[in-house]
N, C-alpha and C positions, 0 to 999 in steps of 0.2 A: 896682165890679163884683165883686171879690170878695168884699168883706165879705157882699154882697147871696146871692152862692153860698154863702158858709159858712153864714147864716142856712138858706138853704134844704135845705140837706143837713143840720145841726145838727136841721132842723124834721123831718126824716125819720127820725136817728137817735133823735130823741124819742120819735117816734111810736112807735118800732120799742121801746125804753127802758120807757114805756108798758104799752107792749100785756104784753111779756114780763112785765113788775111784774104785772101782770093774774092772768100767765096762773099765775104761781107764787106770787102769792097765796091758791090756793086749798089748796097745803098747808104753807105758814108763814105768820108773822106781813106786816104791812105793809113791816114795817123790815127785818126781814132780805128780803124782793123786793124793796124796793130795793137793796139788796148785791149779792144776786145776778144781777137785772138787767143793772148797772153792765158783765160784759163781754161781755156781747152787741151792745149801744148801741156801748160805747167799739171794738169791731171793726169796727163798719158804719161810725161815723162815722170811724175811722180811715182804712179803702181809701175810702170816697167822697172824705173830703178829699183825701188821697194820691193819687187819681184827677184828679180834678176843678177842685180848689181850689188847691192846692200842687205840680202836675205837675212843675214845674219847680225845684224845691228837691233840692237834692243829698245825698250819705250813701246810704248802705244803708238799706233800708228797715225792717231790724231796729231800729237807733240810732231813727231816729224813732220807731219804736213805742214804743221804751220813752223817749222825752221825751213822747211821746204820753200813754202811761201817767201819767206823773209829773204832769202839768197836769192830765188827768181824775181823778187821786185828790183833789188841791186839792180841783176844784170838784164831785166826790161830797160833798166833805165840806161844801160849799154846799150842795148840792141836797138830801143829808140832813138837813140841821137845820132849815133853811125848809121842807122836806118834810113833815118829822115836826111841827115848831114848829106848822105851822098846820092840822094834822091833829087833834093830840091834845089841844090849847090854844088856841089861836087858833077855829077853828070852830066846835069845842062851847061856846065863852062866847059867841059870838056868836047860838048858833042856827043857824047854815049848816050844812043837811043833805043839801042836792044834790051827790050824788058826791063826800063830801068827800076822801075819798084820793085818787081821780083827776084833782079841782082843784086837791089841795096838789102831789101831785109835779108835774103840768103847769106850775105857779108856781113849784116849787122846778128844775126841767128848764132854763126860760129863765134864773132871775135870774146863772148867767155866761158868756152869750153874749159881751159882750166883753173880760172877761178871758182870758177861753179863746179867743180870737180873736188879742189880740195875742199873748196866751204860745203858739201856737202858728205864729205867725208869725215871730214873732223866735228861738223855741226848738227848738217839734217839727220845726222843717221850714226852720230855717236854713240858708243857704248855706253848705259846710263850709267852716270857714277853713284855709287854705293854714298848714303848720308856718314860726314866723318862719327867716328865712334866718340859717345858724351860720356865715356869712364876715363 
């Protein structure tokens, strides 16, 4: 059931990932809105999980933002090279001309749904561990 949540909130901050790339691509390049997209997504998907998904995980919600951070720069740096890869290579050798920027990042958005899933499972949003006892 969660995993299932994380997908669907992951599928919102896409969207949301997306649209902004869209909206700021109209005064840079592809590659830099994706950059700059990156902290608009990674705040929504942040409070939704942190909502939602991981209510129950302990810490300060600052510490998880930044293991938060730390996993979503990882998988920026997934979603950029599949992004870009099958944008600027991949579809123009093939002849794919239907939306290709908004097909590549959509394909580069998902491919780490589940590393980002468990490293923020096990990491962003770990149960804090207790200091070991000094007797």
């Amino acid at each position: 059931m969660r995993l299932a949540l994380f997908i669907l909130i992951g599928g919102g901050a896409s969207l949301v990932n997306l649209l902004a790339r869209m909206a700021i691509d109209y005064v840079t390049s592809f590659e830099v809105a994706i950059v700059l997209a990156f902290p608009i997504a990674l705040t929504t998907a942040f409070l939704l999980n942190r909502a939602f998904v991981f209510q129950g995980a302990g810490g300060p919600w600052y510490r998880q933002y930044w293991r938060f951070l730390l996993v979503n720069l990882v998988a920026l740096v997934q979603v950029f090279a599949i992004s870009v890869g099958l944008a600027r290579f991949v579809f123009p050798a093939i002849g794919f001309l239907w939306y290709p920027d908004t097909v590549a990042h959509a394909v580069g958005l998902v491919s780490p749904i589940l590393t980002s899933y468990w490293a923020h499972k096990h990491f962003s949003f770990s149960p804090a561990r207790a200091a070991p006892d000094a007797s």
